[in-house]
N, C-alpha and C positions, 0 to 999 in steps of 0.2 A: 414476585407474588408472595402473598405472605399465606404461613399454615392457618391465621384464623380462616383466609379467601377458601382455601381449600378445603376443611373442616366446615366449614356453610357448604359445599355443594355449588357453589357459586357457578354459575351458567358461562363456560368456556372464554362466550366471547368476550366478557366481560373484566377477562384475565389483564391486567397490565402484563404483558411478557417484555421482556428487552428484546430487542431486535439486531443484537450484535454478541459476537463471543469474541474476545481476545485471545490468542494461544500467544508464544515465543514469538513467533514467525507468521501469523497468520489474524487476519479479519473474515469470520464467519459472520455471514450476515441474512439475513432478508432478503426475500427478491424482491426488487424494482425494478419499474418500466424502463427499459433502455439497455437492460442486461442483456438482451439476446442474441448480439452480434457477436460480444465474444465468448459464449457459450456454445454457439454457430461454430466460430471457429476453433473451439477446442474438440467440440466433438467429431467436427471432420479429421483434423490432426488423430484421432484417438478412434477412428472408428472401428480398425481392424481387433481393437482391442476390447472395446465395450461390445460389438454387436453377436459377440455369444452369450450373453449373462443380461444384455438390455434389452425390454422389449422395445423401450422408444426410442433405439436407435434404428427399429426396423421401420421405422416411419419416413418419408420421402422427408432428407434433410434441408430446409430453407432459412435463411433468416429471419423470414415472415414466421415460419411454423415455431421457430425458437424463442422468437419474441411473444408470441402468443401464452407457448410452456410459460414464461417467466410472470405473465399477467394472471394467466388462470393458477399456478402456484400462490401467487400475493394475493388473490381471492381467498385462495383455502386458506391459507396462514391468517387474514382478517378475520375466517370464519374457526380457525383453530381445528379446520379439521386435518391438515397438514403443515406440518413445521419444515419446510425447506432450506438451507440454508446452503450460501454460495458459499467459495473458499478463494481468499485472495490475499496477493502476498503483501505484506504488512507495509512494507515499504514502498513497493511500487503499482499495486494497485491491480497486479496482473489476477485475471482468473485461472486457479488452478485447479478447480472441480468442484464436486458438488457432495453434500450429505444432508441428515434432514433425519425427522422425528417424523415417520409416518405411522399411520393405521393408529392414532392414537386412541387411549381408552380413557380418557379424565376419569371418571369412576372410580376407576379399580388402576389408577397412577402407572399404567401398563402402556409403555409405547414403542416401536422399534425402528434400529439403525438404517440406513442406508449408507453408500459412497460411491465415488467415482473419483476417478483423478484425468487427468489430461496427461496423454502418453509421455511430452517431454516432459512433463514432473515428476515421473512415476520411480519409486525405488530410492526417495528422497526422505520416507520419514513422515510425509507432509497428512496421510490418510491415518496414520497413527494418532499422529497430535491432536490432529481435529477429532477423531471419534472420542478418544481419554477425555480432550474438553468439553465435548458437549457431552457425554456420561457424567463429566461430576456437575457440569450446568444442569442436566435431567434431575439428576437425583436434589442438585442443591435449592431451585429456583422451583422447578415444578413437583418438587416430592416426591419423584416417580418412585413405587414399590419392585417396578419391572422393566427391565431395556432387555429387549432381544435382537441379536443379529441372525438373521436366515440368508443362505444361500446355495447355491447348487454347489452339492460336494465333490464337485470335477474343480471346482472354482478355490484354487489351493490360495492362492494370493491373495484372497476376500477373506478364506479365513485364518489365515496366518494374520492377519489385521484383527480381527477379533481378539485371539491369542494371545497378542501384544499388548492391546488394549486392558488385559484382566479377565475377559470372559471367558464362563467354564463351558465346553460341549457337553450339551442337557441328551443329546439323543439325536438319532439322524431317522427322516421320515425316508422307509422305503418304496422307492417307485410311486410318490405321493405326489408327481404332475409330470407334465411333457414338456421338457426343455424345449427353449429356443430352434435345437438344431434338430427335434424331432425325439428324442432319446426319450424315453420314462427312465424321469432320472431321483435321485435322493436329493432330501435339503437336509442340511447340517443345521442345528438350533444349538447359540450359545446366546446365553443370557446371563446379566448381572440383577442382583436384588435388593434394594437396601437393607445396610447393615441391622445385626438387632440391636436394639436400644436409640433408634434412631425415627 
C-alpha cells in the first residue's frame, strides 16, 4: 500500500494488502478455506493452555466449528475489518499458531496484536519473531501511527512477548473486565508508535 493510498482516505477495502509475511523461520499468512483441520488440531493439543486467556477456546471444539473461524476470518480480512494471520513453518508447512492485526482503526493507523502458539512449539522464539515482523509490516506497509498489545496481567508469558518485541507498558486497567475464570481482573496495555520524522 502506498502513503499517497493512505493520505486519500481510500476506503479499506480497496487497500491492495499482501497476504503473506516472511520471518527467518516462518510463513504468516491469510486464512484459507481448508485451514481448519490443522488449527483443530493445534488447539486440542494446546487447550489446557489457551483456555484461560481464550474466549474461543470455550467454545465446543469441532473441525466443522474450526473450519468455519477460518472462513468467516477471510471474510473479515476481505472486508479489512480483521487482519488474521496463520503461522507456519517455513520449511514444512506445519501450523504453529495464530496472530493478527485486530479492532483496526484505518483512520487514525491504530491497530492491535494478538497470538497464540500451539503448546509443542511454545518457548521456541516462534511468537516473538512473528509479532517483531508483523509490527514493522504494520508500521511499514499499512502506516500504522499505533500497535497495541492488551492482555490479562496474570498472563506473564503474553507479556513477556510484548517486552521482547520493543513494546513499552503504557498502564495497566484496574479490575476493567471479568476474566475467563471469573476473576475482575487487570489488562496490562503496551504499545509501539511510529517513530517521529517518519
Amino acid at each position: 500500500m502506498t502513503t499517497a493510498e493512505l493520505e486519500m482516505h481510500i476506503d479499506p477495502i480497496l487497500l491492495n494488502i499482501p497476504e503473506s509475511i516472511e520471518t527467518k523461520r516462518m510463513t504468516l499468512r491469510c486464512p484459507r478455506a481448508g485451514d481448519g483441520r490443522a488449527i483443530y488440531e493445534a488447539t486440542v493439543e494446546s487447550i489446557d493452555a489457551l483456555r484461560p486467556w481464550m474466549p474461543w477456546v470455550r467454545e465446543e471444539l469441532s473441525v466443522e466449528r474450526s473450519e468455519k473461524s477460518v472462513r468467516v476470518a477471510l471474510a473479515k480480512w476481505i472486508l479489512r475489518e480483521d487482519l488474521r494471520f496463520s503461522m507456519h513453518d517455513k520449511h514444512t508447512g506445519r501450523f504453529i499458531g495464530g496472530t493478527g492485526l485486530h479492532r483496526p482503526s484505518w483512520d487514525d493507523g491504530r491497530f492491535e496484536i494478538g497470538y497464540w502458539i500451539r503448546s509443542s512449539e511454545a518457548n521456541k522464539g516462534y511468537v516473538t519473531e512473528a509479532v517483531r515482523a508483523l509490527t514493522d509490516w504494520t508500521f511499514d506497509v499499512l502506516q500504522a501511527q499505533r500497535i497495541e498489545i492488551r492482555m490479562d496481567a496474570r498472563n506473564e508469558k503474553s507479556w513477556r512477548v510484548a517486552e521482547r518485541a520493543g513494546y513499552t507498558l503504557e498502564g495497566e486497567l484496574v479490575k476493567d473486565r471479568r476474566a475467563l475464570d471469573g476473576v475482575q481482573s487487570n489488562t496490562r496495555i503496551y504499545a509501539r508508535v511510529q517513530s517521529l520524522g517518519q
